[in-house]
C-alpha positions in Angstrom: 0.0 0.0 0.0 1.4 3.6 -0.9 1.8 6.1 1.5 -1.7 8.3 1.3 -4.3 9.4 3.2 -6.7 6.7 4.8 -10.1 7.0 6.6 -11.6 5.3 9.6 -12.6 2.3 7.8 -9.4 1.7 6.0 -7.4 2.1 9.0 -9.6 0.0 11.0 -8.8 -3.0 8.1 -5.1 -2.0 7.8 -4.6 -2.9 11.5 -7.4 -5.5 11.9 -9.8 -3.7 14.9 -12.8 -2.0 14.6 -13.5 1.4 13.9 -14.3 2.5 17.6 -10.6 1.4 18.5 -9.4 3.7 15.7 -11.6 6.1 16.8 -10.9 5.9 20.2 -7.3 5.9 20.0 -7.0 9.1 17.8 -9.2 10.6 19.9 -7.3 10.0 23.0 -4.6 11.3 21.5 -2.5 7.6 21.2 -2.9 7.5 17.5 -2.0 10.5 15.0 -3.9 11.8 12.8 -5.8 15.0 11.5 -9.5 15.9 11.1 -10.1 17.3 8.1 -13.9 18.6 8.8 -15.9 15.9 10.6 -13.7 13.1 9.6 -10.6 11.6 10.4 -7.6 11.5 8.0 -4.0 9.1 8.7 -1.0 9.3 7.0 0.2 5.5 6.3 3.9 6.3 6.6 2.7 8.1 10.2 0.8 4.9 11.2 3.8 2.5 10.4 6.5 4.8 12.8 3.5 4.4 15.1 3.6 0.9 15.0 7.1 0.8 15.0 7.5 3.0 18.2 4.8 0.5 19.8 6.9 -2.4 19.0 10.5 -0.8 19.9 8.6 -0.1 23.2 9.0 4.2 22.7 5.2 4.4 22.9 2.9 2.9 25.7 1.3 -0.4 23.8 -2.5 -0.3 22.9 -2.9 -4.0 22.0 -2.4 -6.8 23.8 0.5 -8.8 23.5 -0.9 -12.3 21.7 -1.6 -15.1 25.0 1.1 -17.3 25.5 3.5 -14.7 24.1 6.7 -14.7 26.6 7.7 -10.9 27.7 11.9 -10.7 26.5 14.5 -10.7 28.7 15.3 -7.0 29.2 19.3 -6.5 28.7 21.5 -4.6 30.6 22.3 -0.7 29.2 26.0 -1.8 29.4 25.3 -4.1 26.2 24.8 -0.9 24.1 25.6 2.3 26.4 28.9 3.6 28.7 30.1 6.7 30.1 31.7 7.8 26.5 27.8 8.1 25.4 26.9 11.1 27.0 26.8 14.7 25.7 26.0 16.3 29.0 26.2 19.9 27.9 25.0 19.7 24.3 25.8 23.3 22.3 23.0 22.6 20.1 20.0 25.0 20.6 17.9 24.2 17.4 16.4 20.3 16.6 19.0 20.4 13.6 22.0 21.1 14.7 20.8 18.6 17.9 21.2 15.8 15.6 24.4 16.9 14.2 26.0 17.4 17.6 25.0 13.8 18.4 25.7 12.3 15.1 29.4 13.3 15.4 30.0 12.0 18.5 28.9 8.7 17.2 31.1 8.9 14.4 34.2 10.0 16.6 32.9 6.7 19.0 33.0 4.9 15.7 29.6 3.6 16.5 28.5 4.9 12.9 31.0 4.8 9.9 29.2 8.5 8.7 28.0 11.1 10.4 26.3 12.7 7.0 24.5 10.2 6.8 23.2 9.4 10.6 21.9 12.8 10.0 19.9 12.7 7.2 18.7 9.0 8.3 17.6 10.9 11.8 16.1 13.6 10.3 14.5 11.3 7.6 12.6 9.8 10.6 11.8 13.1 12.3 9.8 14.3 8.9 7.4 11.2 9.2 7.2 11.8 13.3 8.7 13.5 15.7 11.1 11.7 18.2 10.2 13.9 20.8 7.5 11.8 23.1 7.0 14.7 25.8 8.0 15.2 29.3 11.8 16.8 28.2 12.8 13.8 26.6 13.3 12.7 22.6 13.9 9.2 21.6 15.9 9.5 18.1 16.0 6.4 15.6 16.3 5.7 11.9 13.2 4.8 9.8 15.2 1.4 8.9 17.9 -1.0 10.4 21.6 -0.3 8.6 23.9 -3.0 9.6 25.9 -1.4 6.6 26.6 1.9 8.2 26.2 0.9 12.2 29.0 -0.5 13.5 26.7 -1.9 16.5 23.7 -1.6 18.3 24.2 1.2 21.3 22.6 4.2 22.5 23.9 7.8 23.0 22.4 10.4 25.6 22.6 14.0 25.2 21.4 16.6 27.7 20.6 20.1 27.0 20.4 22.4 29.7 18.4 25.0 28.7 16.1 22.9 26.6 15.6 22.9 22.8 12.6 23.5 20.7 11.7 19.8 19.0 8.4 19.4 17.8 7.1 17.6 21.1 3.7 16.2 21.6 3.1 18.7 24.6 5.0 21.8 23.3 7.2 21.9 25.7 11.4 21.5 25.3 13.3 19.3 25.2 16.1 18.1 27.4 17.2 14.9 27.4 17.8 13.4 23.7 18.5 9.2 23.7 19.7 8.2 19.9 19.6 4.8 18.9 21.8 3.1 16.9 19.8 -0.2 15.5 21.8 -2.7 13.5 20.1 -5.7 13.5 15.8 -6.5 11.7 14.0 -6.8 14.9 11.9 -4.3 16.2 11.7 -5.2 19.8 14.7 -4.5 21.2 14.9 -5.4 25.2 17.3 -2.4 26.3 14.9 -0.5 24.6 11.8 -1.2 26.3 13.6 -1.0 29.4 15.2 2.5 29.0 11.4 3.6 28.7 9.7 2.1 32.0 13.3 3.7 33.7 12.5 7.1 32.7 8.6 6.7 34.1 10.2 6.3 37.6 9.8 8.8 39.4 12.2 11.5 39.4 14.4 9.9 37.1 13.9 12.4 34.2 15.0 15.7 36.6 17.9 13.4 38.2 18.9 13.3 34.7 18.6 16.8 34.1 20.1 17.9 37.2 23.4 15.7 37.0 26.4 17.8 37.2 28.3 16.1 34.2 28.5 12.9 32.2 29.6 10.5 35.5 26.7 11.8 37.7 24.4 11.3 34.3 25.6 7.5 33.7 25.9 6.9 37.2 21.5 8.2 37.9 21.1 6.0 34.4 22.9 2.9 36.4 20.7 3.5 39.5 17.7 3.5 37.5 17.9 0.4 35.8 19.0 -1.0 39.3 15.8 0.1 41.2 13.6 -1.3 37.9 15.5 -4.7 38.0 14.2 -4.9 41.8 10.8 -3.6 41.5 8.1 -6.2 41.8 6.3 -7.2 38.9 2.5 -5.6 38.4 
């Protein structure tokens, strides 16, 4: 199917639910789309990041998982993330020259072979939807998986102290800015999923944000993932 406009009806198929999930969705907010008069319009490409952001585990999941299905191990940050990561004054003070500030630092990490092209792969991403879920904090990612151009899977944190302007659901800025560096064809990725139910802790997002430098950053990152790995299950 081509990227175009659908209705109600031809969502509700596309994802196989009815047309009050669609409806309710987009009308709490979880699902984008635009009303054009009385009736609901979605962009395919927009649905599919959706879906994609629901799978990686950057948006909370509005369908089940399937019964039976086993939840994934969650992997340790230290499999894709270290001290060398974080950017914790980033210069940056427009969403542009954000992802070129955090784009060359993966390229002098050698995490990606070119930083010309991280960018535009980023910022291919951001046109379709932005990365920027709300509450300070961005979650950056490519459209598609380049094992050709990442070296390996990891993550890079950058951390603006003043806060940047980048397109976030709630208006507001943006301060903490996780870029992902996915390799590999899967969509649900463990480290992933975990990075987000950290940052819903409380106070984890302003610990972040009030860290004096790139130690104190990793070191509230480390603690969070502890105090998750402890917490009882629901």
């Amino acid at each position: 199917m081509e990227d175009r406009l659908m209705t109600v009806k031809q969502l509700a198929s596309y994802l196989n639910v009815n047309e009050r999930t669609v409806l309710k969705l987009v009308q709490d907010g979880a699902l984008p789309g635009v009303k054009v008069g009385n009736q609901w319009r979605f962009r395919k490409a927009m649905i599919d990041t959706w879906l994609d952001d629901q799978a990686l585990g950057l948006t909370p999941r509005q369908f089940e998982r399937p019964e039976g299905d086993t939840p994934r191990r969650l992997l340790d940050l230290a499999t894709c993330f270290d001290q060398t990561h974080i950017l914790a004054g980033l210069k940056a003070t427009t969403k542009t020259s954000v992802i070129d500030e955090l784009a060359a630092h993966a390229e002098r990490l050698g995490l990606v072979r070119d930083a010309t092209w991280f960018v535009g792969a980023l910022i291919q991403r951001e046109n379709v939807m932005p990365s920027a879920s709300g509450n300070g904090v961005a979650f950056l990612h490519t459209l598609r998986r380049h094992p050709e151009q990442v070296t390996r899977p990891f993550m890079l944190l950058g951390r603006s102290q003043h806060g940047v302007d980048f397109d976030a659901l709630d208006n507001e800025p943006t301060y903490l800015f996780f870029v992902l560096g996915l390799r590999y064809d899967e969509l649900h990725l463990p480290w992933l999923e975990k990075l987000v139910h950290m940052l819903a802790q409380p106070n984890v997002s302003r610990d972040l944000r009030g860290a004096p430098n790139a130690a104190a950053l990793h070191q509230a990152l480390m603690k969070a993932e502890r105090t998750l790995a402890t917490a009882p299950s629901p």
